[in-house]
C-alpha positions in Angstrom: 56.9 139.3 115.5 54.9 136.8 113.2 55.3 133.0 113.8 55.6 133.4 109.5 58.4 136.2 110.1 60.0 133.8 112.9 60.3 130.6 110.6 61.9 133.0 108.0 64.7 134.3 110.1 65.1 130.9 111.5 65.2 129.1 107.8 67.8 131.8 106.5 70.5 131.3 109.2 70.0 127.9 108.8 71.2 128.6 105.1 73.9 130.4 106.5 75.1 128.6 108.6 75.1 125.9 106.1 76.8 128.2 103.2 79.7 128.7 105.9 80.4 125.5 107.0 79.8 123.1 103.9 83.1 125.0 101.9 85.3 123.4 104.8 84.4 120.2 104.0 84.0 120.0 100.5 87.2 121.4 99.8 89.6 119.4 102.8 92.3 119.3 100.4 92.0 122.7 98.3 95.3 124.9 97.9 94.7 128.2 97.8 97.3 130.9 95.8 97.1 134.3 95.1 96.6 136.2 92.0 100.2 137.6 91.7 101.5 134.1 92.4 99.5 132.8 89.5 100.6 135.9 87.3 104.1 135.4 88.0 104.2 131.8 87.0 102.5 132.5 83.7 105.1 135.1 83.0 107.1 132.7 84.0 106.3 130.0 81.2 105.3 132.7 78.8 108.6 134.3 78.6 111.1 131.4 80.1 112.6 133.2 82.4 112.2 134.2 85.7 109.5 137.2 87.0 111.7 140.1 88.1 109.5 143.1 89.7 109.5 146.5 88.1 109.9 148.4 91.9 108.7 147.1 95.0 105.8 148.2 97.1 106.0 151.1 99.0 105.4 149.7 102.4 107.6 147.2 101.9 110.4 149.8 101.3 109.8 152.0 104.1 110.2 149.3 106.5 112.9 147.8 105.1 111.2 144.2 104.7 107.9 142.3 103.9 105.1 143.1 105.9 103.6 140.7 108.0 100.2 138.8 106.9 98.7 140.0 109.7 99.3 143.8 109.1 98.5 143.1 105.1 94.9 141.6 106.3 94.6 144.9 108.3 95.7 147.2 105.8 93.1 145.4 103.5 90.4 145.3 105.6 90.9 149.5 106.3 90.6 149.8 102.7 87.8 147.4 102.0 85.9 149.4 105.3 86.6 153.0 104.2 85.5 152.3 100.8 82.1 150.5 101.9 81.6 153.6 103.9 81.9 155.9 101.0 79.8 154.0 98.8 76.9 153.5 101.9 77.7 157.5 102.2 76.8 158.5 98.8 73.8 155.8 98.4 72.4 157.6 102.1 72.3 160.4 100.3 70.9 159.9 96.6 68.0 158.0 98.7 67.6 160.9 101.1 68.0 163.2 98.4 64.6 161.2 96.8 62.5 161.8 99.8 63.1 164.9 100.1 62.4 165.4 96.4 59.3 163.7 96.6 58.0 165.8 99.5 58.4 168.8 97.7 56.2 167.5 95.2 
């Protein structure tokens, strides 16, 4: 490898590093809220009264409760993984389908 190639690598995870670790100073005191707790207070002063849910989830009814934040973070993340694997699946193959296009040619 390159002394060029080295100082590359090297300057990039200083960057990240610095992108990670900067956010958790600069915002100490930042609250964080979710999008449906933000929809439901808008409702809330849009129409004066309170936010009553049409059903409720379907985990949340099979269990008979709310579901930990731990097993909503998993559920999430299994969602978020399968669908980067489908989209990586069909991006492998429109590029494989190229070379193999192109070597025909």
């Amino acid at each position: 490898m390159s002394r060029k190639r080295k100082q590359t690598i090297g300057v990039l995870l200083v960057l990240v590093c610095l992108i990670a670790i900067i956010p958790l100073f600069a915002l100490k005191g930042a609250e964080f809220g979710g999008s449906d707790d933000a929809g439901s207070q808008m409702i809330t002063e849009i129409r004066g009264a309170e936010y009553e849910p049409w059903f409720t989830p379907v985990m949340e009814a099979a269990i008979g409760g709310e579901l930990p934040g731990e097993i909503e973070s998993l559920l999430f993340c299994l969602q978020t993984g399968i669908g980067v694997g489908v989209i990586a699946f069909f991006m492998g193959r429109l590029v494989e389908r190229k070379k193999w296009q192109d070597k025909q040619l």
